[in-house]
C-alpha positions as CSV (number, residue, x, y, z in Angstrom):
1,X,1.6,-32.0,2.7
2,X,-0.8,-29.1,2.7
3,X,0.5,-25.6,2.9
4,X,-1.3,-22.2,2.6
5,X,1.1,-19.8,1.3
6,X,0.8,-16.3,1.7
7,X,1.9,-14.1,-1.1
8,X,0.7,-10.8,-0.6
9,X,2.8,-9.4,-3.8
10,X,2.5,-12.0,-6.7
11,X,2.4,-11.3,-10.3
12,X,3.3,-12.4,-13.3
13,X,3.2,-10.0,-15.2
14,X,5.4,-7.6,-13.0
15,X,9.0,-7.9,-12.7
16,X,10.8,-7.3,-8.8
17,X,9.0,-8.6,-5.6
18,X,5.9,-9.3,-7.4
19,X,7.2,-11.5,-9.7
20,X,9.3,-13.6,-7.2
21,X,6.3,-14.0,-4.9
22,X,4.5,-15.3,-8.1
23,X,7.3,-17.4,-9.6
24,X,8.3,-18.7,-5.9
25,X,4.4,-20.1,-4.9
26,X,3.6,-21.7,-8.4
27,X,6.5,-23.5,-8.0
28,X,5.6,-25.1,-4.3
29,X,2.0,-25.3,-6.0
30,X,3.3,-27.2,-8.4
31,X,5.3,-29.5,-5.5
32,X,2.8,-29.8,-2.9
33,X,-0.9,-29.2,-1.6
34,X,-1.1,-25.8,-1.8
35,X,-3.4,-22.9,-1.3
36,X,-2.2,-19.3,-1.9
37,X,-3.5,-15.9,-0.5
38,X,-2.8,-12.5,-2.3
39,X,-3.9,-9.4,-2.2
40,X,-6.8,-8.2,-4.8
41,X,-5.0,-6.1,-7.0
42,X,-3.0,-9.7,-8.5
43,X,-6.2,-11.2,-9.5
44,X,-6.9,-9.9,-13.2
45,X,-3.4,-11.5,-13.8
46,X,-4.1,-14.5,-12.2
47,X,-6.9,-14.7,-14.1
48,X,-5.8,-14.0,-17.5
49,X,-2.6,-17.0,-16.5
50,X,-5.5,-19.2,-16.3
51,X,-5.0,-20.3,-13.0
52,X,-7.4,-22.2,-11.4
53,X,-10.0,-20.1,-9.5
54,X,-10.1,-23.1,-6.0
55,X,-6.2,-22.6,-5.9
56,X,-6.4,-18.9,-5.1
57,X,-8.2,-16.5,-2.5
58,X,-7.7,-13.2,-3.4
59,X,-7.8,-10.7,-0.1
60,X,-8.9,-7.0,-0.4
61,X,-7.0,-4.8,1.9
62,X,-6.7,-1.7,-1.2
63,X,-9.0,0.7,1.5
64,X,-6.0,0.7,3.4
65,X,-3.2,-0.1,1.1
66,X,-4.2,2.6,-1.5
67,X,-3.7,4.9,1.1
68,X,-0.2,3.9,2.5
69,X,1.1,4.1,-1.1
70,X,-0.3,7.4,-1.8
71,X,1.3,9.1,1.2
72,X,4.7,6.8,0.7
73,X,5.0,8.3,-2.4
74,X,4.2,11.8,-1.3
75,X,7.1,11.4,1.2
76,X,9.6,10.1,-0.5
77,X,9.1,11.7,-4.0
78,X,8.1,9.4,-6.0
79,X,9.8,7.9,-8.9
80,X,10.9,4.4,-7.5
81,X,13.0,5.8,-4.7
82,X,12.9,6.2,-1.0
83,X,13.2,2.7,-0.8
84,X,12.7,2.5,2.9
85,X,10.0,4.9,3.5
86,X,7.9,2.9,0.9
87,X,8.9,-0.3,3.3
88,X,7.6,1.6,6.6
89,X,4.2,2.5,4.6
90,X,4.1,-1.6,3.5
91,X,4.3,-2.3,7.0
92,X,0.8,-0.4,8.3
93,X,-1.0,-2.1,5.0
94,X,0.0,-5.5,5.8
95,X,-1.2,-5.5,9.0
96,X,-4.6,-5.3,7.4
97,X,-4.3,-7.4,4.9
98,X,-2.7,-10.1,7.9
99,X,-6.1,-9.0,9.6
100,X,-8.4,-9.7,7.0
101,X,-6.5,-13.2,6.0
102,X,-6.4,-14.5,9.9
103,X,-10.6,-13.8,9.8
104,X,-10.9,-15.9,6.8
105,X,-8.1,-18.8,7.3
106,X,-7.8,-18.8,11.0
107,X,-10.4,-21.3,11.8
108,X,-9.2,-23.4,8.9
109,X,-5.7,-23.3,10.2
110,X,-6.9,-23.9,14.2
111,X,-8.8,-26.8,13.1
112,X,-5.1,-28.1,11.3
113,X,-6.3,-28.1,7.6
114,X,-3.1,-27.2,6.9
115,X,0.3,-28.6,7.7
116,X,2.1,-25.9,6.9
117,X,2.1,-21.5,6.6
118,X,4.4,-20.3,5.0
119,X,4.8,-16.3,4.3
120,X,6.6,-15.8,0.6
121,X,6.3,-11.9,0.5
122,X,6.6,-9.8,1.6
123,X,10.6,-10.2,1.3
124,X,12.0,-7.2,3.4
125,X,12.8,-8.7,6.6
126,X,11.7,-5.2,8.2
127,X,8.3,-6.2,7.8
128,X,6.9,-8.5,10.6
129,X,3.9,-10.8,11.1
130,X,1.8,-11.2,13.7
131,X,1.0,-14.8,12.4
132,X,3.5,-16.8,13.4
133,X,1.9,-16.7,17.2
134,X,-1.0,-17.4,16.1
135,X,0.0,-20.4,13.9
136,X,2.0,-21.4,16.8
137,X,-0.5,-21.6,19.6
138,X,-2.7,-23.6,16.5
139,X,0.4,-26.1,16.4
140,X,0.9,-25.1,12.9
141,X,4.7,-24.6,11.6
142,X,4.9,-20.9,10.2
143,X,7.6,-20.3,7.9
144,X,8.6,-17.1,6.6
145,X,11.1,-16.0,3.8
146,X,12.8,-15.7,1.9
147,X,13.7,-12.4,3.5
148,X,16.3,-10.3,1.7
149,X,17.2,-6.6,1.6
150,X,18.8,-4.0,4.0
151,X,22.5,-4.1,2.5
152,X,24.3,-1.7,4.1
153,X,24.7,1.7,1.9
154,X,29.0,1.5,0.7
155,X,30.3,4.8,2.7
156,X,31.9,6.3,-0.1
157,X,28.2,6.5,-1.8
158,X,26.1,8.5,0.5
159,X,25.6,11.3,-2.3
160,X,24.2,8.6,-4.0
161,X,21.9,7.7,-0.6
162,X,20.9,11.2,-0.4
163,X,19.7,11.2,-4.2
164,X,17.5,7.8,-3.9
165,X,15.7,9.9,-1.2
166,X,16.8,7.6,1.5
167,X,16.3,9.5,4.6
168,X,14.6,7.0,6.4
169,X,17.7,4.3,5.8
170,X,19.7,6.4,8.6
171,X,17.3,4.8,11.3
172,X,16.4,1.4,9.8
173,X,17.1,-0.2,12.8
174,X,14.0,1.4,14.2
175,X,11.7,-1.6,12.4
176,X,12.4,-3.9,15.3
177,X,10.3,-2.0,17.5
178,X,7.4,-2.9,15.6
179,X,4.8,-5.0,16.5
180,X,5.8,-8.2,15.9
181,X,9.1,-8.5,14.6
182,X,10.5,-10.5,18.0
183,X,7.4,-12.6,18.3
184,X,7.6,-13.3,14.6
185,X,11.1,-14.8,14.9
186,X,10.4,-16.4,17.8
187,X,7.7,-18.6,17.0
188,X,8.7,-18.9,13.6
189,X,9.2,-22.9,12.9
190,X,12.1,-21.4,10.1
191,X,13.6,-18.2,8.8
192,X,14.3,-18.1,5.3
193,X,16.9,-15.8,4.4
194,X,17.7,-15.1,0.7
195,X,21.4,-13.0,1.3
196,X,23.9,-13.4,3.8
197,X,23.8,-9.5,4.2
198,X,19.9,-10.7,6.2
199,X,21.8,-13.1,7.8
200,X,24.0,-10.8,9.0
201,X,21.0,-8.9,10.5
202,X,18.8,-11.6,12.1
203,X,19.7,-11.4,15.6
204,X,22.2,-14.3,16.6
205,X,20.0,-16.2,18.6
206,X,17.6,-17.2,16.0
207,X,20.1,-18.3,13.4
208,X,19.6,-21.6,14.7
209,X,16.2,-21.0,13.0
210,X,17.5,-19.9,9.8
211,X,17.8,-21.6,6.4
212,X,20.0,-19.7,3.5
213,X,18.0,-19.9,0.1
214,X,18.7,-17.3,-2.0
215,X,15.4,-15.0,-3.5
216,X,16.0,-14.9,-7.0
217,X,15.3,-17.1,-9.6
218,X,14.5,-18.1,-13.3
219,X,12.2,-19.5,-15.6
220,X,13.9,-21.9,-17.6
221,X,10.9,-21.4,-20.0
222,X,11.3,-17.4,-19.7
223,X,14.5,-17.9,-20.9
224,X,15.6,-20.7,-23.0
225,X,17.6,-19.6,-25.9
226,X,21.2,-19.0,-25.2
227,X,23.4,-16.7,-27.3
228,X,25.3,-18.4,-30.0
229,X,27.9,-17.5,-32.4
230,X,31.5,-16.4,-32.4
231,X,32.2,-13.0,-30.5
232,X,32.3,-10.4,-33.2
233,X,33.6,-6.7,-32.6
234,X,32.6,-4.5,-30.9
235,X,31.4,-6.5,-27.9
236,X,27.9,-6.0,-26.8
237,X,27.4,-5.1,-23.6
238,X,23.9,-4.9,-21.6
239,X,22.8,-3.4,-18.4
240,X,18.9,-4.3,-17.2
241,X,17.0,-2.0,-14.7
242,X,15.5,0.7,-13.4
243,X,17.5,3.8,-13.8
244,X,17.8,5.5,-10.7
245,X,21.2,6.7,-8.8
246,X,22.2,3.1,-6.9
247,X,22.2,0.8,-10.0
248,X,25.3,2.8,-11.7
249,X,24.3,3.1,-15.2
250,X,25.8,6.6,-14.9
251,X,29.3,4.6,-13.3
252,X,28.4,1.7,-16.6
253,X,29.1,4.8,-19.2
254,X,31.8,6.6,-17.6
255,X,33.9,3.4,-17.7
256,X,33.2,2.5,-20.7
257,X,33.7,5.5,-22.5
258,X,37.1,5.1,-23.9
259,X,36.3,1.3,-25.3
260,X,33.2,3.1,-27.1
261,X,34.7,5.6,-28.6
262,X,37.3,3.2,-29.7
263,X,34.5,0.7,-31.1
264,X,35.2,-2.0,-29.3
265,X,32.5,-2.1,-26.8
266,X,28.8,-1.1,-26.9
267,X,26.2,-0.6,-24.0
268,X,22.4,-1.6,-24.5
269,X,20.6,0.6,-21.4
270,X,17.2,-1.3,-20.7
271,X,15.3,0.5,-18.6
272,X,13.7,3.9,-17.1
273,X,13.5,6.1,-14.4
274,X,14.0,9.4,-13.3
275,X,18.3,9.0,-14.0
276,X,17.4,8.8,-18.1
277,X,17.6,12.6,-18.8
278,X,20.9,12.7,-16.9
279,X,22.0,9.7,-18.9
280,X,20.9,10.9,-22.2
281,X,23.2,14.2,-20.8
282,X,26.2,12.0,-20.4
283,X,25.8,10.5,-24.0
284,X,26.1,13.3,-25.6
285,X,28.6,14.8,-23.4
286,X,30.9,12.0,-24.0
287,X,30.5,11.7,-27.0
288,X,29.2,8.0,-27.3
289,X,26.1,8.2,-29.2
290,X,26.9,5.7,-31.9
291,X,27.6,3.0,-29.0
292,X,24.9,3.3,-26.5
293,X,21.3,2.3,-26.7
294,X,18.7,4.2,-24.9
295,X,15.6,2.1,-25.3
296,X,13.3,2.6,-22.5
297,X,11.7,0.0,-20.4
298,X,11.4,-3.6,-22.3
299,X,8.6,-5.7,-21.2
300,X,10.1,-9.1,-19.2
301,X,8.5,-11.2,-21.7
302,X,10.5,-9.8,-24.6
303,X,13.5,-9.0,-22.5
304,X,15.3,-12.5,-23.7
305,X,15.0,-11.6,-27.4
306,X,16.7,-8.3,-26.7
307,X,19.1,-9.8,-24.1
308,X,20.5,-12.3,-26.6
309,X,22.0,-9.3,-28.9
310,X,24.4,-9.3,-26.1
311,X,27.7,-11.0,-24.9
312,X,27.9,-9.1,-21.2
313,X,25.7,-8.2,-18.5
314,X,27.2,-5.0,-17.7
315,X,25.7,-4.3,-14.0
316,X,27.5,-2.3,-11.7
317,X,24.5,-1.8,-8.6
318,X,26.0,-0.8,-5.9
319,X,22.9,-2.0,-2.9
320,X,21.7,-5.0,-4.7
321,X,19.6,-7.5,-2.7
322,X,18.9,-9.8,-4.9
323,X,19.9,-9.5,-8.5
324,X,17.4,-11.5,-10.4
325,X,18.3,-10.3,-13.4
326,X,22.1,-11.6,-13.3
327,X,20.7,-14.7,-13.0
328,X,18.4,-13.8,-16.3
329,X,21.7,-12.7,-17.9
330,X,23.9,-16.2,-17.2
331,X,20.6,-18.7,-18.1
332,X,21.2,-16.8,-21.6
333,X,24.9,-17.8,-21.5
334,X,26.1,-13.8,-20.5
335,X,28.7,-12.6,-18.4
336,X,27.8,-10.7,-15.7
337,X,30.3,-8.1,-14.7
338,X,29.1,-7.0,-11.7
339,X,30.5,-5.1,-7.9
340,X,31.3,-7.3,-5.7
341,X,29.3,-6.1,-3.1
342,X,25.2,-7.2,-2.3
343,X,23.5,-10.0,-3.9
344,X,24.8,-10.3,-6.8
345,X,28.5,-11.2,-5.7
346,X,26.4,-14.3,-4.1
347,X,25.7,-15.3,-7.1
348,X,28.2,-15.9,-9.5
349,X,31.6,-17.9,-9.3
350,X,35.1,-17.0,-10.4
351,X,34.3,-19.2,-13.3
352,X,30.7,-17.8,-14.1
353,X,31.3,-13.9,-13.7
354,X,33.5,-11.0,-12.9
355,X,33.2,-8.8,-9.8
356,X,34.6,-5.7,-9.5
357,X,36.1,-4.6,-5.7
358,X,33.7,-2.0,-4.1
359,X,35.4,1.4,-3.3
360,X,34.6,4.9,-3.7
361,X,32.6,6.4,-6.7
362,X,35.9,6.9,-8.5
363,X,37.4,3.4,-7.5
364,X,34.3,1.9,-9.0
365,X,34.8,3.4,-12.0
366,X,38.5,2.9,-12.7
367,X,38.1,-1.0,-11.4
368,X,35.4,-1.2,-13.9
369,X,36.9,0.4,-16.7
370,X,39.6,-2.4,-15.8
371,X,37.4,-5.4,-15.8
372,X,36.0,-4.3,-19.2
373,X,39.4,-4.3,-21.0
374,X,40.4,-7.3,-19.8
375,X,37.3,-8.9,-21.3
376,X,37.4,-7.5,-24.3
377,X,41.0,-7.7,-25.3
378,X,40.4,-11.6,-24.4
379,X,37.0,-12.1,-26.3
380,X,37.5,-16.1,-26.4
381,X,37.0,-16.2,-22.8
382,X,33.5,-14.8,-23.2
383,X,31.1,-17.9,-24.0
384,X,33.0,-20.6,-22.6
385,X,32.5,-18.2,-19.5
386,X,29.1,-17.9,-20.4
387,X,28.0,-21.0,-21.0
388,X,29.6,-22.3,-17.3
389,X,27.3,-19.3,-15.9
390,X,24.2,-20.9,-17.9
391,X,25.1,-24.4,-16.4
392,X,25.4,-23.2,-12.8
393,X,21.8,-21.2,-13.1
394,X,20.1,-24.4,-14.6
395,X,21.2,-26.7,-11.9
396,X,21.2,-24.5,-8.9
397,X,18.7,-21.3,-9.5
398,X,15.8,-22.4,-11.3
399,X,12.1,-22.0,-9.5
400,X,11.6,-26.0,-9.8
401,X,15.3,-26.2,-7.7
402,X,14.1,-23.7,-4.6
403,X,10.6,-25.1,-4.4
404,X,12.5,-28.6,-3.4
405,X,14.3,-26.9,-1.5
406,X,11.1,-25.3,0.2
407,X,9.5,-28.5,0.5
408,X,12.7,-29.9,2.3
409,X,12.5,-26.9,5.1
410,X,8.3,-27.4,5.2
411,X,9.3,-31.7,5.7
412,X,11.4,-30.9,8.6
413,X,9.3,-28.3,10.2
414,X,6.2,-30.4,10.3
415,X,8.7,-33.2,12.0
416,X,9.9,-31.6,14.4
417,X,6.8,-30.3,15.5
418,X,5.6,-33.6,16.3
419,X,8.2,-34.8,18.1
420,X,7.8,-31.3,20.2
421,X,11.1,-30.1,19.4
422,X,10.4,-26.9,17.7
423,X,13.2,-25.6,19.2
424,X,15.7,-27.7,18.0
425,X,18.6,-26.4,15.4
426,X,17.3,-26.5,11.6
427,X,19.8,-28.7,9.7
């Protein structure tokens, strides 16, 4: 099997899309014949990973791409939000860099060197391709995904919207006029989709096309050490990411107020973002300082060793695609306490986690504050939990565990194309 695997945003040593597009191709690297394509900016990190040079090509579309982020930024303020506006800018880069990869890898993929293209990142399914006609006319199986993101904003949080800077959100549905987003799915050989929220939003003719894998994933050599040791009081709580309005950290304290004060519960903030001076506000307002951290951003590297000070993931996002970092949280034997509502729900079981209903701001809060009592008047129930969530993330959500899966969706692909029944239903 030989695949070239695009990649556009791969890094290891960024966290978010980056890191998934990294994490996602070394494992089908590792699995198959595989050549990947990024864009320029990846390749000092590459380089210092030690990869080897022959496995790599490196594409340089920054002329236009440095643009697009400058005036994405400019638009929607900076500071990690307006989401969607930075998505419509990623869309106008990636053209070019699509451009400049088809000049070098076309004729190689016309002349069948590979078996197999398959487009990793971007994830957001609002950006299309214009490759998978080309790969089809060349009788090459394009595959594309995992896609993930567009989870509808919760109605009772469009304050919330407002603050992220999310203008553009209101018209989403405007990315399927773009070039290439019908003759992308079309021709696509298979649509991976990493949430059933993209599911939802594939239209329901191509479903037939679609595979449900979902993005996230872990290293099991990232994190390998699971928390040990009896529960001891107060219970540690931790929430991981950036801090800006839709992750909750601002709901996280509220709820948890009362059990701080009380010192039976502590939160660990990790992270930054333009929400810290509000949260440092709400500290001192509540009066919690002796049971909240504030430590800033940790580097992903070191975020285990900090992690494993903790018995809860204590996450209450309300428009979460993915959720890579609950996934961090149970390989360490944590809890997740999470809103049911996005990707994380996906994630975790009954057994594994606890998810709080979605609601208004309020309802949120109160259902959250509820969920935390619970857990810690019952502290035995917190590692056996744990270590059930640490089971299901080893056997299910490990790199090693989608790139089979990958394989498995490239094996078909390439089958069915030579029988000449690419139309056929994927099973």
């Amino acid at each position: 099997m030989r695949a070239l695997l695009i990649a556009e945003a791969a890094n290891p040593e960024w966290t978010s899309v980056p890191l998934v597009g990294w994490s996602h191709a070394r494992a089908i690297m590792r699995r198959v014949d595989a050549h990947l394509v990024t864009q320029v900016r990846n390749q000092e990190a590459f380089e210092r990973a030690g990869v080897e040079r022959a496995s790599y090509t490196c594409i340089d579309s920054e002329a236009v791409a440095r643009l697009t982020w400058k005036i994405s930024s400019k638009l929607s303020g900076g500071a990690g939000k307006g989401w969607t506006t930075l998505m419509a800018a990623s869309s106008v880069s990636y053209y070019y860099f699509e451009h400049l990869l088809w000049k070098q890898f076309g004729p190689r993929i016309r002349a069948g060197e590979f078996d197999v293209v398959h487009r990793i990142t971007p994830l957001s399914p609002t950006i299309p391709s214009l490759l998978a006609r080309r790969c089809q006319r060349a009788g090459v199986p394009f595959i594309v995904g995992p896609l993930n993101g567009g989870v509808p904003w919760p109605r009772a949080f469009d304050r919330e919207r407002r603050r992220e800077k999310e203008w553009l959100s209101y018209v989403r549905g405007m990315y399927r006029l773009l070039p290439g987003y019908g003759s992308m799915r079309r021709n696509a050989a298979a649509i991976v989709v990493g949430s059933k929220d993209t599911l939802k939003q594939e239209p329901a003719r191509y479903h037939g096309k679609c595979v449900y894998i979902p993005e996230n994933g872990i290293d099991p050599e990232r994190f390998s050490k699971p928390v040990e040791g009896p529960i001891g009081t107060p219970v540690k709580g931790a929430f991981v990411g950036r801090l800006v309005p839709y992750k909750g950290a601002d709901m996280l304290l509220e709820a948890a107020a009362p059990l701080i004060r009380a010192g039976k519960l502590t939160i660990d903030v990790i992270g930054d973002g333009p929400e810290m001076p509000r949260l440092r506000d709400q500290v001192n307002r509540e009066g919690i300082e002796s049971g909240v951290q504030l430590p800033g951003w940790v580097e992903h590297t070191k975020l285990q060793e900090r992690l494993r000070h903790s018995d809860l993931l204590t996450f209450p996002s309300i428009r979460e695609f993915g959720g890579g970092v609950v996934l961090e949280a149970m390989a360490l034997g944590l809890v997740p306490v999470i809103v049911d509502y996005g990707g994380p729900a996906e994630l975790i079981t009954p057994q594994t986690g606890i998810a709080v209903p979605i609601g208004t701001r309020q309802q949120v809060i109160d259902n959250y504050r509820q969920a935390l009592e619970r857990i810690v008047g019952q502290p035995s129930m917190i590692r056996p939990m744990g270590m059930a969530a640490r089971e299901r993330v080893l056997g299910q959500f490990t790199w090693d565990a989608k790139a089979a899966q990958m394989v498995e969706v490239y094996r078909e692909a390439v089958e069915r194309v030579k029988r000449g029944s690419a139309g056929e239903r994927i099973g």
